[in-house]
N, C-alpha and C positions, 0 to 999 in steps of 0.2 A: 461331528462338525468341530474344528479347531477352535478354540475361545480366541477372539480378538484379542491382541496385544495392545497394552497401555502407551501412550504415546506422549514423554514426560519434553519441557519446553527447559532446557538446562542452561541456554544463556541466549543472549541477543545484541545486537547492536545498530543504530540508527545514526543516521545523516539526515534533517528535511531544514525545510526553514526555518523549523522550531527552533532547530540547534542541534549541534554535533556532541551524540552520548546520550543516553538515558535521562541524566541526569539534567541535563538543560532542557530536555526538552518536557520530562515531567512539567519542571518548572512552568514552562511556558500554556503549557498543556493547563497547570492550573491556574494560572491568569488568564486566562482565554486570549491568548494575546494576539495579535493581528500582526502574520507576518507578511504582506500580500503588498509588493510594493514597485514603482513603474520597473519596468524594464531596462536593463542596461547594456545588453551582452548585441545587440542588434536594434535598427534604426523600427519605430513602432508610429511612424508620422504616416504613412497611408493605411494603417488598420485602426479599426473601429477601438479595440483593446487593447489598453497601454501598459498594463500591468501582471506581475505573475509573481508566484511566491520561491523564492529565489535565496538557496543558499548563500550566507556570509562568505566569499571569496577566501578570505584574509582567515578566518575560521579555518573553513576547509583545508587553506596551505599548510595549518600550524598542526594538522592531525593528519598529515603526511609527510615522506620523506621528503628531500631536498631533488632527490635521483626522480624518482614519484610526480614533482610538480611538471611536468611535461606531458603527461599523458592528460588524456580528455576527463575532461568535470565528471562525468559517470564512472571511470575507474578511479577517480580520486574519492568522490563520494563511500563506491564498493570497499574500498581501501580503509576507509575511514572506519565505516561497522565491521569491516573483517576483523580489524584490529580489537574494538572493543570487543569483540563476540570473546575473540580468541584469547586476551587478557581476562577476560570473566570466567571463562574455564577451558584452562590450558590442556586439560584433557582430553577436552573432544577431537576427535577424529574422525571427517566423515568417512562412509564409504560411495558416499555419492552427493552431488552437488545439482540443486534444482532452482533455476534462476529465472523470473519472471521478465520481462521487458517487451515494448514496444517499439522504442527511438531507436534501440542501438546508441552508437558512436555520432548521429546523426549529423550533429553540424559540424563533423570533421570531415561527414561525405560532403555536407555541401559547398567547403573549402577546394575541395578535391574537382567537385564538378566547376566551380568556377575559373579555377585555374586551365581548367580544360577547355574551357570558351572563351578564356581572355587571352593575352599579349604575351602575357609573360609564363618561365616557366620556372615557376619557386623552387630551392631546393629540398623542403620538406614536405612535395606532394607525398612521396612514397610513404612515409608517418600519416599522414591522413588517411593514406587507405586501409594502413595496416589497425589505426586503432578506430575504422567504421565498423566491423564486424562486431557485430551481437556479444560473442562469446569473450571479447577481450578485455572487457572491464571485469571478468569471471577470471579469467586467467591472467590478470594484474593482481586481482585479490589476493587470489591464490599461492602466487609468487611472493607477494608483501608478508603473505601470514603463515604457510607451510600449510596448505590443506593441499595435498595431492590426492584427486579422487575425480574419476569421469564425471562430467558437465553434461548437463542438461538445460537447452535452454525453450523455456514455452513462450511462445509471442500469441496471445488469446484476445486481442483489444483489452481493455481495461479491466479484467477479470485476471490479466496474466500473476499477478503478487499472488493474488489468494489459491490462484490454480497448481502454483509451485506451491506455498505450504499444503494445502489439500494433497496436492499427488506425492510429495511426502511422508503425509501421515498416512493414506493410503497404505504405500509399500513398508512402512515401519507397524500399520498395524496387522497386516497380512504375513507378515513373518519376512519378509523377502529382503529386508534390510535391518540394521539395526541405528544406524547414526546417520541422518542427512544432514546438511545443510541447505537453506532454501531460504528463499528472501525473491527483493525484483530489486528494479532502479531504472531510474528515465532519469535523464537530462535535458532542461530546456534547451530547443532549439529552434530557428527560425522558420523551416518549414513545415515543422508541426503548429508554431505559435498561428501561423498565417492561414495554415487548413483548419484548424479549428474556427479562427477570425470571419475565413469566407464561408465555411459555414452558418456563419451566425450562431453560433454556440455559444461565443464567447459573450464576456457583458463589459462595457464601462464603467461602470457601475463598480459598486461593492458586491462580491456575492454573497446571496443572500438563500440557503440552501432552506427548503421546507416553508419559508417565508410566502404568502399572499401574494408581495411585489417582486418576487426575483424574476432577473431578467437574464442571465444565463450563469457560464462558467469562469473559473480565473484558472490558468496553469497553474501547474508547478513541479518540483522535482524533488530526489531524493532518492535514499538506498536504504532497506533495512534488513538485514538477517538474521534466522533464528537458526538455535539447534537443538535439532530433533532426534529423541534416545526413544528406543523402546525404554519401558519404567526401570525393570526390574537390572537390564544394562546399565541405566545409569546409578539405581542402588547401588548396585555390586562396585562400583568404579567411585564410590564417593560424592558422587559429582552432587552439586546444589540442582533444586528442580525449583524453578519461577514461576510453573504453572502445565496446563497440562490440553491439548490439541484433543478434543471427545467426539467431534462430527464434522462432516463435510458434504456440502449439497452442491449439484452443479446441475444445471439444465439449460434448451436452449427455445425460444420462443418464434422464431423463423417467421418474423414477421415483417420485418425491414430492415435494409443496410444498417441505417443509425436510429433505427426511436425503435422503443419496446415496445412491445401490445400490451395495449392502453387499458387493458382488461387486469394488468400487474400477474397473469397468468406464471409468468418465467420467472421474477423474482421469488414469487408465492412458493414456488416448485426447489426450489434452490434451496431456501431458507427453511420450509417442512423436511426436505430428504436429508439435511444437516441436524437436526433435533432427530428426525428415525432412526440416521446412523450412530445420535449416540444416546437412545434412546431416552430423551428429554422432551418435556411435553412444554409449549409454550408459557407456561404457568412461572417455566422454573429458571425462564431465560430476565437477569436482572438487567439489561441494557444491552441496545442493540449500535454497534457504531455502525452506521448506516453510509450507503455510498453515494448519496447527496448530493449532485453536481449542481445543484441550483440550475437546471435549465429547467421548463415546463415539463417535458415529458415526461424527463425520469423521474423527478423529483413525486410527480406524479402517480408514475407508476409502481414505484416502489412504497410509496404514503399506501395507497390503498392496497397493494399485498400484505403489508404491517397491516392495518384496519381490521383485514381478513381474516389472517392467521390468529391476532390476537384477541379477537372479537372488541367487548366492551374492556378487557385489564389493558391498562394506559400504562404498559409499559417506555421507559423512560427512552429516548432516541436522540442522537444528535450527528450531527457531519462534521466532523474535524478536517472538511476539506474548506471550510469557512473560515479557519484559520491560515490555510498555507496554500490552498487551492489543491487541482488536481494531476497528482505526478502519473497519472496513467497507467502505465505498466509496473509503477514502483509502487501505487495508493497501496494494496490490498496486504502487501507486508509491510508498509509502514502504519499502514493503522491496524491492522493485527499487534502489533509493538503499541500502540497507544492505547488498545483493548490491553494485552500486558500489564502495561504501565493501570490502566484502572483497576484491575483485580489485584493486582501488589499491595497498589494504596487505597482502597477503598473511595473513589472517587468517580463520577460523571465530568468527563471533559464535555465541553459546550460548543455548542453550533453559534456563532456569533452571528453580531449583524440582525439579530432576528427581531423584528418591530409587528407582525400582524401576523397569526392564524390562517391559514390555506382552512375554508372552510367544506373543502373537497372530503377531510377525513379526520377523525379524533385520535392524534395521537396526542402524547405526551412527548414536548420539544425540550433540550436540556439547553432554556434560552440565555444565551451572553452572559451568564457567571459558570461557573462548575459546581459543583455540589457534592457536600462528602455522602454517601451513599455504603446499602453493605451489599458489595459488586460478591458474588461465586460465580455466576452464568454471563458466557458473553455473545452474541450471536455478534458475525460482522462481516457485510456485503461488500460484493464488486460487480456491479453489471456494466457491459462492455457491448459497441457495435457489433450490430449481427446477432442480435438476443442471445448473446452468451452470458451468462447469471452462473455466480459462486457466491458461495456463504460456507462460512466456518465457524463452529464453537470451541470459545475456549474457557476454563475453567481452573477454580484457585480449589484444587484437591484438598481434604482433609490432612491427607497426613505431612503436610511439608507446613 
């Protein structure tokens, strides 16, 4: 049997609300800061939720080109961590490209479909159609930063971020590759903000994830990409290693459209097959960033799969989607990057908002400060409509 290949984390880069780069958003990350603010991009006076966490505009432009600012807020996002990835280490080269997403280009389709039921007939529908496709904000990246390498893109409901890192490290630990690149990214847009609204998912509120009184979800959006070496390739080649990709669990609970079984069966299963694959025992997992939407169910069902697996050890948990809400198909590589970011700096980012105990299950909540902590293990969820559950470990190696 071939020994599993090492699977080293050699650079990264992020766009959320946090902030644009690592570095602002550690920042932010350690003030627990509250980026979660009304809506501006579309009219929000017939829906229940007014708010969503919503990249700085003006941010955004200044960490792209001038040619660049034309294209959709999701390829400007992409664009934005392509570039830090690719100035963090100019050596990487993928040979393949694994790209998480749910929206797509979204609200340039739904420019596209109104121009089609309205009066007029604009001259840049052809541009809205061109940049709705999935794969475009992948292949602006790409072009912005010189990664030429087949795309791949997974759309998995809210599991898609972590489903791209995982089937990255997958193929880098199975021999079959040696350098990917992989990351998600969603951008807000009106007829996701409004299906989630009439679902009732959403909250007016503040969300308030793991919390007694939460009352549901807040969006948001973002882009974050990693790069993924086998080890001993990125030895050989110099490169700095940030951290290191050790398990990946994925299961599905087939129990409803949108709510998970209420039993935390599918998370439970995700989160153990990610410690088996890298063969870590709950004990040794120091903080779990956890996928937290604040509505009842998941919030729910995810509390009590943690309860399960880790019996009475009160390991530490929080949702850093309480800070910026939830970018969907980007959550799972953007908070993989703020799992990163804790193992770098020894820190517990914070679930804000948090005023009362969910007397459902005893975890340990990392409530509205952060806390320096000594992070090595990191366990961090995405479960998504259609009981689709991922989880990935990631880990601060000995020897870097």
């Amino acid at each position: 049997m071939l020994t599993p290949h090492r699977v080293a984390i050699t650079a990264a880069g992020v766009a959320s609300p946090l902030g644009i780069g690592l570095d602002a958003t550690l920042r932010a990350l350690r003030e627990g800061r509250d980026c979660v603010s009304l809506v501006t991009g579309f009219d929000t006076s017939r829906t229940r939720s007014k708010t969503a966490g919503q990249i700085d505009a003006a941010q955004l432009g200044e960490s792209v080109s001038r040619r660049d600012q034309r294209l959709h807020p999701a390829s400007r996002m992409m664009i934005a961590a392509a570039r830090e990835l690719s100035e963090a280490d100019p050596g990487f080269e993928p040979e393949l490209t694994v790209i998480g997403t749910t929206s797509g280009g979204m609200s340039f389709g739904e420019a596209y479909y109104r121009s089609l039921t309205g009066k007029s007939r604009p001259s840049n529908r052809a541009r809205w159609l061109a940049n709705y496709l999935p794969q475009k904000p992948l292949l602006d990246a790409q072009q912005a930063c010189g990664f030429f390498s087949p795309g791949q893109i997974i759309a998995n409901a809210c599991a898609s971020g972590t489903n791209s890192i995982g089937h990255a490290f997958s193929l880098i630990r199975a021999g079959k590759q040696r350098r990917v690149l992989c990351g998600g990214y969603d951008a807000i847009s009106e007829l996701v903000f409004v299906g989630f609204d009439s679902l009732q998912a959403s909250t007016a509120e503040k969300i308030r994830p793991f919390d007694k009184n939460r009352t549901g979800l807040v969006l948001g959006e973002g882009a974050a990409l990693l790069a993924l070496e086998e080890w001993e390739s990125a030895r050989q080649r110099g490169a700095g290693i940030l951290g290191e990709v050790t398990g990946y669990g994925i299961s599905t609970d087939n129990h409803h459209l949108t709510q998970p079984h209420p039993s935390g069966i599918g998370p439970l299963q995700a989160m153990q097959r990610a410690l088996d694959s890298a063969g870590r025992k709950p004990a040794e997992v120091d903080y779990i960033n956890a996928h937290g939407t604040a509505t009842a169910f998941n919030d729910s069902t995810e509390g009590t799969a943690i309860a399960q697996l880790f019996g009475d050890r009160a390991v530490p948990v929080s949702s850093t989607k309480s800070m910026m809400g939830h970018s969907l198909g980007a959550a799972g590589s953007i908070e993989a990057v703020f799992s990163l970011l804790a193992l770098r700096h020894q820190f517990l980012p914070p679930n804000i908002n948090y005023t009362e105990a969910d007397p459902q299950w005893a975890i340990d909540i990392v409530a509205n400060e952060s806390r320096p902590a000594r992070v090595k293990c990191v366990l961090s969820n995405s479960f998504g409509f259609g009981g689709t559950n991922a989880s990935i470990l990631l880990e601060l190696p000995d020897e870097i």
